[in-house]
C-alpha positions as CSV (number, residue, x, y, z in Angstrom):
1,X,-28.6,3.8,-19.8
2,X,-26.4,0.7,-20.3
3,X,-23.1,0.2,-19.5
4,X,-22.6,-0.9,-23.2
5,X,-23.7,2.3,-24.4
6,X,-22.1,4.5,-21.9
7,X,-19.1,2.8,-23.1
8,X,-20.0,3.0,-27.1
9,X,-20.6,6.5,-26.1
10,X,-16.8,6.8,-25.6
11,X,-14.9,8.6,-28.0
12,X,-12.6,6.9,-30.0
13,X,-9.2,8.4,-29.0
14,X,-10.3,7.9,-25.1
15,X,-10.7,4.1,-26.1
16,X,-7.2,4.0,-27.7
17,X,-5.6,5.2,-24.8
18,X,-7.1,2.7,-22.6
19,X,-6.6,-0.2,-24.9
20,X,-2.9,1.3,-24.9
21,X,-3.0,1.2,-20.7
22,X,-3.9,-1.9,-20.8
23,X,-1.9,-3.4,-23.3
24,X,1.4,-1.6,-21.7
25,X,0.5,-3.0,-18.1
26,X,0.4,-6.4,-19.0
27,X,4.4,-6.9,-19.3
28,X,5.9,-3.1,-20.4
29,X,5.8,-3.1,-24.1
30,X,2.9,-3.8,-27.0
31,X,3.2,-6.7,-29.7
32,X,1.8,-6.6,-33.3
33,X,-1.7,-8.0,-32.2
34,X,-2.1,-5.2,-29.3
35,X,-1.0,-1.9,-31.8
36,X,-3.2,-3.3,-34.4
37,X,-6.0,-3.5,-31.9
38,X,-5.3,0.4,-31.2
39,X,-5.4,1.1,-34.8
40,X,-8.8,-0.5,-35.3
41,X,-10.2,1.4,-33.0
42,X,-9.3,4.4,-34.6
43,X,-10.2,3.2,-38.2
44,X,-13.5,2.0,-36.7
45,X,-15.2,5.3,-38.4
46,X,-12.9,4.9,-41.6
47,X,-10.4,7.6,-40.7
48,X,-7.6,9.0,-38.7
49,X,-8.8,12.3,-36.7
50,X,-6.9,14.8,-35.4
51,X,-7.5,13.1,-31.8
52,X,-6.6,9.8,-32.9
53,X,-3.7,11.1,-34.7
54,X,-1.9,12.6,-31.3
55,X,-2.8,9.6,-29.4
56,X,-1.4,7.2,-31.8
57,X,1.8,9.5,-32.3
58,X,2.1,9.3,-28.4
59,X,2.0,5.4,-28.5
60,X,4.2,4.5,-31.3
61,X,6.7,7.4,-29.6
62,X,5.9,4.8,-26.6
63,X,6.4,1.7,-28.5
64,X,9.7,2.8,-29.5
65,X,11.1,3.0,-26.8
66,X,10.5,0.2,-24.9
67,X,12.1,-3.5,-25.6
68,X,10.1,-4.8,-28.5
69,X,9.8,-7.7,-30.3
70,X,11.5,-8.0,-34.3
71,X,8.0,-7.9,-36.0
72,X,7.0,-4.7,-33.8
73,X,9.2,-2.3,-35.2
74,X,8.1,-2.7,-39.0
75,X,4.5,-2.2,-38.0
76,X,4.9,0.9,-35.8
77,X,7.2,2.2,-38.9
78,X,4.6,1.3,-41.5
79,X,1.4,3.0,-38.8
80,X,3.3,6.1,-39.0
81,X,4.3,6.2,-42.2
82,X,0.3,5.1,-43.0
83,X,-1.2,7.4,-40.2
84,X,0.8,10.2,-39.0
């Protein structure tokens, strides 16, 4: 087996929480372009699951708390408004 298809083999909310870790650990908050890359990950199946759904509440709860930049907190109010 290939590491590419150990790591397609993933599930999706596992890969939003790493994208999140990694996004976080670069300088302690997320921008536009690094919640929109959570969000794709989710959507990559065309919907929202229950798993996706508590990770992305936990993130945004995250994102909300941290310093952020203007155009941030419109988005994270419009992902939960779109996907909680």
């Amino acid at each position: 087996m290939t590491r590419s298809h150990e790591i397609s083999q993933v599930p999706s909310h596992v890969k939003m929480i790493m994208a999140s870790i990694s996004s976080y650990a670069k300088d302690g908050k997320y921008s536009v372009a690094e919640l929109e890359r959570i969000i794709t990950i989710a959507l990559e199946d065309g919907e929202v699951d229950a798993d996706e759904r508590r990770v992305l509440q936990t993130i945004l709860e995250k994102a909300s708390n941290v310093p952020f930049d203007d155009e941030v907190k419109p988005y994270i109010t419009a992902l939960s408004k779109l996907y909680l």
